[in-house]
C-alpha positions in Angstrom: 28.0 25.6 -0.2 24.5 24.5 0.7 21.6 26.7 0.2 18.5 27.3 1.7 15.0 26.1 0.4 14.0 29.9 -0.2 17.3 30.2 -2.2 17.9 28.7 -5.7 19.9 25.5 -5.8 22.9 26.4 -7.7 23.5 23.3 -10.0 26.7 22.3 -12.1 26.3 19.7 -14.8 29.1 17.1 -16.1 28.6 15.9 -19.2 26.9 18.9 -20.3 27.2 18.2 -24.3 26.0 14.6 -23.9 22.0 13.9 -24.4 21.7 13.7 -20.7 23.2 16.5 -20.2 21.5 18.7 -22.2 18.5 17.1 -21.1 19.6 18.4 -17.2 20.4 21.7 -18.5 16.9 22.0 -20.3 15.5 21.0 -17.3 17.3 23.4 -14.8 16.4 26.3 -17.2 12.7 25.2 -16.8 12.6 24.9 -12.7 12.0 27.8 -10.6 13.9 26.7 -7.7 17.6 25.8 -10.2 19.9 27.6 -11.5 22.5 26.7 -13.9 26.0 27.3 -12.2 28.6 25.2 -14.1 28.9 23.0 -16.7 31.5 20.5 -17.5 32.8 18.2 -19.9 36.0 16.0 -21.1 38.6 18.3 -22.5 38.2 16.7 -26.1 34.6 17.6 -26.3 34.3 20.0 -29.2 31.8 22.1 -26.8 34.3 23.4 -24.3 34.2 27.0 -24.4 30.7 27.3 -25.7 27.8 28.7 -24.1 26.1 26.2 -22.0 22.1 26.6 -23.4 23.5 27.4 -27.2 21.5 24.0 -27.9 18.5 25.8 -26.7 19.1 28.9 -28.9 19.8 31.2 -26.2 22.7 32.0 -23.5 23.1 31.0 -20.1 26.0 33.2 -19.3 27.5 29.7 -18.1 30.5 28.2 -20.7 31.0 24.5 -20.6 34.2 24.2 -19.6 37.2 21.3 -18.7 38.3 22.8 -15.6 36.7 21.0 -12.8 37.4 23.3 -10.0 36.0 26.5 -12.5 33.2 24.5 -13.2 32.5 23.7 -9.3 33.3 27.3 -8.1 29.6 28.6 -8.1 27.8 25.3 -7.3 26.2 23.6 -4.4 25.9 20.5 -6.3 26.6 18.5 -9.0 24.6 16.1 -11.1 26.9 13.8 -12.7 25.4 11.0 -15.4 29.2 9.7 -17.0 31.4 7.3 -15.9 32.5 5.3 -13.0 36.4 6.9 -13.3 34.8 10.3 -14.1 32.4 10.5 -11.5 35.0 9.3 -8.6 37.2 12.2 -9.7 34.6 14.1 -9.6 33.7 13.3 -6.3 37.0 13.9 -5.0 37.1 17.5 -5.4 33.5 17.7 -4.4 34.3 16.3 -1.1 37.0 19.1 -0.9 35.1 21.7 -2.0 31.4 21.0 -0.2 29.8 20.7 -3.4 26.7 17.8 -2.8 26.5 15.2 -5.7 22.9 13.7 -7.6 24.7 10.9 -9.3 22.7 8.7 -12.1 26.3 7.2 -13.1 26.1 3.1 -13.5 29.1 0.5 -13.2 31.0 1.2 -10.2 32.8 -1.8 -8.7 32.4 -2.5 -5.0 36.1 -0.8 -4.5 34.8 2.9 -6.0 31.4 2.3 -4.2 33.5 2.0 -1.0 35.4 5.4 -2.2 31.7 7.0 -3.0 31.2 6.6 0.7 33.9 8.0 1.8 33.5 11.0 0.1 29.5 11.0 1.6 31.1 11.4 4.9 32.4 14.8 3.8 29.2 16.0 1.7 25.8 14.4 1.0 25.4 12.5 -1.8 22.5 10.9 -3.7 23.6 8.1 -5.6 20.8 5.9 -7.1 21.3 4.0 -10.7 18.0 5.3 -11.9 17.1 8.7 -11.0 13.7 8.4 -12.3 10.5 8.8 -10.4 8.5 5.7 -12.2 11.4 3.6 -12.4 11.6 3.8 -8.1 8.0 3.5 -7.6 8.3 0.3 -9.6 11.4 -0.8 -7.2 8.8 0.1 -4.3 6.2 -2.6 -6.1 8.9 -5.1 -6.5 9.7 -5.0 -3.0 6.1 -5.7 -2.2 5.8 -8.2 -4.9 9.3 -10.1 -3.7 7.5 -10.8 -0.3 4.7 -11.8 -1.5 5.7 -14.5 -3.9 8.6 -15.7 -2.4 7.9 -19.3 -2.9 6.3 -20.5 -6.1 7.4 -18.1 -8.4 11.1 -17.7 -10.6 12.3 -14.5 -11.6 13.6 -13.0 -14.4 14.6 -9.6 -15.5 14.7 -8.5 -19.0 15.9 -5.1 -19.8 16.2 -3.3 -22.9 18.9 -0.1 -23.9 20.5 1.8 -27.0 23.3 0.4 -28.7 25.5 2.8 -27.5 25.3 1.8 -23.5 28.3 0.1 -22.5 27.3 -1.7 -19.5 25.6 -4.6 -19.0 22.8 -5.9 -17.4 21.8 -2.3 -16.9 22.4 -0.6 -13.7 18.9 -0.4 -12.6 18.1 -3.8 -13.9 20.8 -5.2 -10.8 19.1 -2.6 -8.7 15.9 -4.6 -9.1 17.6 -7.8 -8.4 18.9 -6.1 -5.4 15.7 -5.0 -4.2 13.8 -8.4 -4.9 17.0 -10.9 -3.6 16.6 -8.1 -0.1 13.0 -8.4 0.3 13.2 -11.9 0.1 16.3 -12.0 2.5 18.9 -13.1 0.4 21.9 -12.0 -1.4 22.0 -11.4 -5.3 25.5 -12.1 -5.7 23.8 -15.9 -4.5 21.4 -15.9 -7.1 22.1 -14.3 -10.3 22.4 -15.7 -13.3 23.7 -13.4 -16.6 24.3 -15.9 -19.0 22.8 -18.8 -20.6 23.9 -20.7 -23.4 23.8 -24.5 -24.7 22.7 -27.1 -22.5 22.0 -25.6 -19.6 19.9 -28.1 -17.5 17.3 -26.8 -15.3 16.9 -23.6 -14.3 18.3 -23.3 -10.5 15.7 -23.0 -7.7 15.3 -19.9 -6.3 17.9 -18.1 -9.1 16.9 -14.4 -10.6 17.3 -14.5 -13.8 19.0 -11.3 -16.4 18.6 -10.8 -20.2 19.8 -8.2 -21.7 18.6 -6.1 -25.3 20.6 -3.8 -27.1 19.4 -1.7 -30.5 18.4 1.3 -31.8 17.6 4.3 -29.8 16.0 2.4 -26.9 16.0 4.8 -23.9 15.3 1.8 -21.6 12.5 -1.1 -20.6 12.9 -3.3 -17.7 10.3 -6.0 -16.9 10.2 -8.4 -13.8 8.6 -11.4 -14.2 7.1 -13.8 -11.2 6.8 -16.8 -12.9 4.4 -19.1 -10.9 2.4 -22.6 -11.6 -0.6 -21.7 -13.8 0.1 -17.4 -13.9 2.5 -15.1 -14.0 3.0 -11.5 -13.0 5.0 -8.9 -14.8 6.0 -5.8 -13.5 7.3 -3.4 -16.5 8.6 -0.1 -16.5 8.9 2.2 -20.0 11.0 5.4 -20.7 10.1 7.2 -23.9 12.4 10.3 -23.0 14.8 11.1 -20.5 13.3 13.6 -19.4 12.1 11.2 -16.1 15.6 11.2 -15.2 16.1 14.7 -15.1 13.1 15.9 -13.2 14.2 13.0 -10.9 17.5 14.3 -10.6 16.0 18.1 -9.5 13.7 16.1 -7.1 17.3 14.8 -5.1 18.8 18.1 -5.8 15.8 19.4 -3.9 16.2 16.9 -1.1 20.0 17.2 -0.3 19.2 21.3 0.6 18.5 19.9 3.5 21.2 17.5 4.0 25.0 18.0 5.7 26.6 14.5 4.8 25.5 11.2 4.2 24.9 8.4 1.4 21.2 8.7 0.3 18.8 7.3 -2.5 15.8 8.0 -4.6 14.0 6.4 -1.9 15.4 8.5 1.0 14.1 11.4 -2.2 10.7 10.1 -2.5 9.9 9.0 1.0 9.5 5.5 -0.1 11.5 3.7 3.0 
């Protein structure tokens, strides 16, 4: 169910009431090379049966529905911001049916990762835990900044969210310990610490450091800090607006047209390897 460049990608949303989703919607309406072909949501979600762009005032023809394989029918991919359970189901049938997946979901455990791969082998998939351009340059500059200061310098992640996320640290915030622990030829599993409290004594050589916010409508901060003898370097990294994740998510969407099978990333996307 792949298309050609020259041919709209035909792109299925799940989640397609949430603020993400509308936010992926609003963005496929916008592109020139997307069309909407499917949206989907839980079968509780007051919006099944509704028009898919009634939030935008106008109709898509497309009804946000429960049925997963209804909602796949049309697509050659899915985008697919929920949850780790969701998401796996999801991929399931996706494998089955050839539909590609852009997947911005956070949280999987190293057993679904393993079943994430397994479905790549069938159809290619772009999973990345932040789908947004900035946020994967930044990654890029950590990578840099991890070799460079690899001596001299602790590091600590602070990262910032809504009160309604239900995950924590965030997803891309381990990503960036991923990336830094990597460059620096390590493991993070090795060297993170996510909680402090009481007497702690000294902080750890050579341990990467994670504090996490949660308030208000907080779409999401990160900030890496090198803390060295005499300076310090921060590396921050601000969303006012989803909207970077979307147009990130089109940007993979684009990408995987010309793709059979495989597990990619934002930086397979962006040419950043």
């Amino acid at each position: 169910m792949t298309s050609s460049s020259s041919v709209p990608r035909r792109v299925a949303v799940a989640g397609a009431s949430g603020r993400m989703g509308r936010m992926l919607i609003e963005a496929i309406q916008a592109s020139d090379d997307c069309v909407l072909a499917g949206a989907l949501d839980l079968p509780t979600s007051p919006a099944v049966g509704q028009d898919a762009t009634a939030f935008l005032g106008r109709a898509s023809g497309v009804a946000i529905t429960a049925d997963l394989r209804e909602g796949l029918k049309n697509a050659d991919v899915l985008i697919d911001f929920t949850r780790p359970e969701g998401t796996l189901a999801h991929a399931a049938v996706c494998a089955e049916l050839g539909v590609q997946m852009v997947i911005g979901t956070t949280g999987f455990s190293d057993a679904q990762k393993a079943d994430m791969e397994a479905a790549a082998r069938k159809v290619a998939i772009v999973l990345a835990p932040n789908m947004s351009v900035g946020v994967n340059v930044t990654l890029k500059l950590l990578q840099m900044a991890a070799q460079a200061l690899a001596t001299g310098y602790d590091i600590e992640i602070i990262e910032a969210h809504h009160k309604h996320k239900v995950d924590a640290p965030s997803g891309t915030a381990l990503k960036m310990g991923e990336v830094i622990a990597e460059a620096q030829g390590t493991r993070l599993a090795d060297r993170a610490v996510y909680e402090r409290y009481g007497h702690t004594g000294e902080r750890k050589e050579g341990s990467i450091g994670f504090a996490t916010v949660r308030g208000g409508d907080i779409v999401g901060d990160h900030t890496v800090l090198f803390a060295g003898t005499g300076e310090r370097v921060e590396i921050t990294h601000k969303s006012s607006s989803r909207a970077g994740y979307a147009q990130g998510s089109l940007r993979a969407v684009r990408f995987l047209a010309g793709q059979r099978a495989g597990m990619f990333d934002m930086f397979d996307v962006l040419n950043l390897k």
